[in-house]
C-alpha positions in Angstrom: 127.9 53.8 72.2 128.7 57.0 74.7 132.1 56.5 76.0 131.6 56.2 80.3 132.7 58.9 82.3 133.7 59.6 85.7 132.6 62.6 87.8 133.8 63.7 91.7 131.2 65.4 93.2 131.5 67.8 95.9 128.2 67.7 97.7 126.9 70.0 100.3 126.2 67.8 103.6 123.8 69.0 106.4 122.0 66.9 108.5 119.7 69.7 109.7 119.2 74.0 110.1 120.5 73.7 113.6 123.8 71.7 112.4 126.6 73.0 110.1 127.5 71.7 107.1 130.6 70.9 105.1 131.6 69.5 101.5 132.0 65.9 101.1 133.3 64.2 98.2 132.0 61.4 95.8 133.6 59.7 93.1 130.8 58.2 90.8 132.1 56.0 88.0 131.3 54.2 84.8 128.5 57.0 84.4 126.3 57.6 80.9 126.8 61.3 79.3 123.8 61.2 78.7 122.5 61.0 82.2 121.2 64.1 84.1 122.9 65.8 87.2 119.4 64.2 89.3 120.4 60.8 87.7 123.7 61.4 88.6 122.8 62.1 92.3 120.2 58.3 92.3 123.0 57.2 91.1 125.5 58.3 93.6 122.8 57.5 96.4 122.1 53.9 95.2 126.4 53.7 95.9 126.0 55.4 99.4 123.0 53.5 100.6 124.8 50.2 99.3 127.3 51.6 101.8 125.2 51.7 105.0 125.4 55.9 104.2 123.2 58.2 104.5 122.0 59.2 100.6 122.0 62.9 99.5 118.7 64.6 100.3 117.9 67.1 97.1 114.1 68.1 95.6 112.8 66.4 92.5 109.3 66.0 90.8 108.7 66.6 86.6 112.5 66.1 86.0 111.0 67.7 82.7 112.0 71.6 84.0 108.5 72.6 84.5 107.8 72.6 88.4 110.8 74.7 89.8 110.8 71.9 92.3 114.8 71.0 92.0 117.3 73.6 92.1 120.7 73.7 94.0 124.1 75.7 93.3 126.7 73.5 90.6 130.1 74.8 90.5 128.1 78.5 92.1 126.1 78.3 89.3 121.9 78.5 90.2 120.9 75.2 88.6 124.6 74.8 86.3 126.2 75.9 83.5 123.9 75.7 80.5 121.3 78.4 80.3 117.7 78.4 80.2 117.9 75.2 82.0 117.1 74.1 85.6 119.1 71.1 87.3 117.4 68.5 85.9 118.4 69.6 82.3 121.9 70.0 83.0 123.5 66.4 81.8 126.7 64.6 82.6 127.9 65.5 79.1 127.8 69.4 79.9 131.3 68.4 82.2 134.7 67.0 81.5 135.7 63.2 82.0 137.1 63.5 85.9 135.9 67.0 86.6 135.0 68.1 90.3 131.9 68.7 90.3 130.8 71.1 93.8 127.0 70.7 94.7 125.7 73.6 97.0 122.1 74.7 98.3 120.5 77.8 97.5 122.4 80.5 99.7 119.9 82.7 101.2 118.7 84.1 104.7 114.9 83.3 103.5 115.6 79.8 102.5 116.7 78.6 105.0 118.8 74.9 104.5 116.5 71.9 105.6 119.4 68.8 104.6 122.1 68.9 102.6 120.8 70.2 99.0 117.1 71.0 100.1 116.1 74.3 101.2 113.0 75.8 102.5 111.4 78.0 99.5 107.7 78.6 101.2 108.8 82.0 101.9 107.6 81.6 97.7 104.1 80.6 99.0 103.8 82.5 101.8 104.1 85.7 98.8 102.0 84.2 96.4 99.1 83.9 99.4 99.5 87.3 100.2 98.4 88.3 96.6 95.2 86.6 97.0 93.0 85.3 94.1 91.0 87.3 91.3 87.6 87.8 91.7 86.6 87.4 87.8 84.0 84.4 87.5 85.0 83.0 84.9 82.9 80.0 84.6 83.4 78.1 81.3 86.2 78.9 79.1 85.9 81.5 77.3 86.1 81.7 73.6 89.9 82.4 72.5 89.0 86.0 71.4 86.2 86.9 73.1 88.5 89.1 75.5 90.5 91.5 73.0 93.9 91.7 74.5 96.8 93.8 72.3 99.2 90.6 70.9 102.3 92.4 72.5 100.5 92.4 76.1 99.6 89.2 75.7 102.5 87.7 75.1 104.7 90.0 78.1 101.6 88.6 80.2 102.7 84.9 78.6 106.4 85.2 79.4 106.5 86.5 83.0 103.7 83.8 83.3 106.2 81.1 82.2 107.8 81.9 86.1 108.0 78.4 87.6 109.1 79.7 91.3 112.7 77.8 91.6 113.9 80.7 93.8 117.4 80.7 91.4 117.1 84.4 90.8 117.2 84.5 94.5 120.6 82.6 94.7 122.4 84.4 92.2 121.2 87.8 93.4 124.2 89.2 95.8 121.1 90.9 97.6 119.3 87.9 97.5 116.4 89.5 96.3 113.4 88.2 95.5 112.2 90.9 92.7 112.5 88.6 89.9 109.9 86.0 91.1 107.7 88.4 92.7 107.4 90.7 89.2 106.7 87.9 87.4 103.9 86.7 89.6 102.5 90.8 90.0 103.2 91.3 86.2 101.4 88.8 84.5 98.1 89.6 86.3 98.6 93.5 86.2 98.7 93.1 82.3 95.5 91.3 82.1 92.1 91.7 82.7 91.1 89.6 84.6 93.6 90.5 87.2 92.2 94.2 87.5 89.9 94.6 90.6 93.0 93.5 93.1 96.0 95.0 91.0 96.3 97.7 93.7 96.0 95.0 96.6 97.6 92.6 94.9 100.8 94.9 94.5 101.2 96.0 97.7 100.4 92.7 99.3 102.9 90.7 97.8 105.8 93.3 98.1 105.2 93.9 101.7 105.5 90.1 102.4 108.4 89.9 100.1 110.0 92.8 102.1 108.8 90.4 106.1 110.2 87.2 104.4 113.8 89.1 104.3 114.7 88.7 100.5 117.1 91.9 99.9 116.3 94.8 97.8 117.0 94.4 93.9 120.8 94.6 92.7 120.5 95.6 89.3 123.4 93.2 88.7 121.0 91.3 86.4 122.4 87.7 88.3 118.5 86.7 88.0 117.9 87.1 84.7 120.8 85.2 83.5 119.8 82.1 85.7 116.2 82.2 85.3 115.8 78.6 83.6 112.5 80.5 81.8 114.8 83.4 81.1 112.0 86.0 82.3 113.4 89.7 81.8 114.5 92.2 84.3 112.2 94.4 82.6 109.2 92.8 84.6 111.0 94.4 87.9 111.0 97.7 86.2 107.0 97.2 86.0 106.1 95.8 89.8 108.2 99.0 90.5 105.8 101.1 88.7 102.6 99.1 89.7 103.9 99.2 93.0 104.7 103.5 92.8 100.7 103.5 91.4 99.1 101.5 93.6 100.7 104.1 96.9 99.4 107.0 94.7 96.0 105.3 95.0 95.9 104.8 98.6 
């Protein structure tokens, strides 16, 4: 059997935008390894409510690291220490017996902090609308190679496809930019062909709404990149910049 352990953990507390915040600090004991940092935090708020406090408001859904729906700072890490991960893959075993543990939200002017670990990401949406949808009827689906696509574009179209929207790269950028998230979404269409009659709209669309929503320019730190729990490459930057450069020659 896993040996118990006991983490502190210094949690972000905001009751609302309007209100500031400061860190408050948990001791949660008698705790599984094998537990993740969410079960960790039902934990903790099954002890707080228990207590007649308030519990610790953070976003959940798959738990599985497929829906970019969790995602907070742990120890200024976007989503924790382990790569490739998001916060619901980061487990109590990844920390040492009595660590401190510090819990923050996504630091960024466009996400805006709604309570305590939860943050506003529709500026996300918002970009995605802008792009619009492709006009290909595609009615049935098609046979697997009935559309010849080069095995190399297919699979950059795969991986910057595999963007699941957390808004990490924005966290760990010191611009907080947006440039990972928005490549990924421009690039995996672009590379397609079903995504041709709007590539020029689509491009300037969504990087003039990244630009209104106030996500800062691109570092070239590569901060984003080494968060991204579906470690999508910088490289797809490198190609909204050209789509982008093509699509104002085309005006």
């Amino acid at each position: 059997m896993s040996k118990k352990m006991t983490l502190h953990l210094r949690v972000w507390r905001q009751p609302n935008a309007r209100t500031p915040g400061a860190f408050v600090t948990y001791t949660v004991k008698d705790v599984s390894p094998d537990m993740s940092l969410l079960e960790l935090l039902d934990v903790l708020n099954e002890q707080l409510i228990k207590q007649g406090e308030l519990p610790v408001e953070f976003d959940s859904d798959c738990r599985e690291g497929i829906c970019g729906t969790c995602g907070f700072l742990v120890n200024g890490v976007a989503h924790g220490p382990k790569r490739g991960r998001t916060a619901c893959q980061q487990y109590v075993r990844d920390f040492k017996d009595g660590e401190t543990v510090t819990l923050e939200p996504f630091r960024a002017k466009a996400f805006p902090v709604i309570k305590d670990l939860v943050v506003d990401r529709s500026a996300f949406d918002r970009i995605i609308a802008a792009g619009g949808y492709i006009s290909v009827n595609t009615g049935s689906a098609p046979d697997a190679n009935s559309i010849p696509i080069p095995k190399d574009i297919a699979e950059q179209a795969f991986d910057a496809a595999a963007c699941i929207g957390c808004g990490a790269c924005v966290a760990a950028c010191p611009n907080a930019s947006a440039s990972l998230f928005v490549s990924a979404k421009i690039a995996h269409l672009a590379l397609l062909p079903q995504g041709q009659p709007e590539r020029i709209r689509r491009v300037l669309r969504m990087v003039e709404q990244m630009d209104r929503e106030g996500f800062g320019d691109c570092s070239n730190h590569g901060e984003c990149e080494a968060v991204c729990p579906k470690s999508i490459s910088i490289k797809t930057i490198a190609l909204m910049r050209r789509e982008y450069l093509r699509a104002l020659w085309s005006r």
